[in-house]
N, C-alpha and C positions, 0 to 999 in steps of 0.2 A: 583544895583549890579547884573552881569547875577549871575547862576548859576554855571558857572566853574570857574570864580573868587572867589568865595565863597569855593567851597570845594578845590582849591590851596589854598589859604591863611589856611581852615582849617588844606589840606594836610602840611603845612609848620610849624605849631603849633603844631599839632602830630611827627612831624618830632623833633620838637628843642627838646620837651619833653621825647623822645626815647633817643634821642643825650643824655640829660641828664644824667638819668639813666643810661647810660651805661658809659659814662664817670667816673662817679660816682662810678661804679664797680670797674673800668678800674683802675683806682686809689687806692682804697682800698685795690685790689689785690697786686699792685706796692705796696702799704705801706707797706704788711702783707709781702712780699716777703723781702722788704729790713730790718726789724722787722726780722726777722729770718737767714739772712745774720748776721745783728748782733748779735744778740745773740747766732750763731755759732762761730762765730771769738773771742767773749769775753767767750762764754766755751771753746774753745782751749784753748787761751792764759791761763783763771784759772788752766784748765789741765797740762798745763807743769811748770806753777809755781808751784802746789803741789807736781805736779813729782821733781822737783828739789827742795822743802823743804823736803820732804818726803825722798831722796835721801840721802841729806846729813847727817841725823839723824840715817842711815843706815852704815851710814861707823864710824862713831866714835864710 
């Protein structure tokens, strides 16, 4: 095997492994993001349901 076969093949190993990790990120971020999309959309919604229980307690 020459030598610059050897460190491509290495170069390509170090590469998938980076690829990796960062995918990995990449993702995690995308989870924590839509993780927090939801859990904004389900405190609205709880917000305006208490406003309108809350509401009508206020007028009788």
């Amino acid at each position: 095997m020459r030598k610059s076969t050897l460190w491509t093949v290495l170069g390509v190993i170090a590469a998938i492994v980076i690829a990796w990790f960062l995918v990995n990120i990449l993702f995690s971020l995308v989870a924590f993001a839509f993780r927090l999309l939801a859990v904004a959309v389900v405190a609205l919604i709880v917000f305006f349901v208490l406003r309108v229980v809350f509401a009508r307690r206020d007028v009788d």
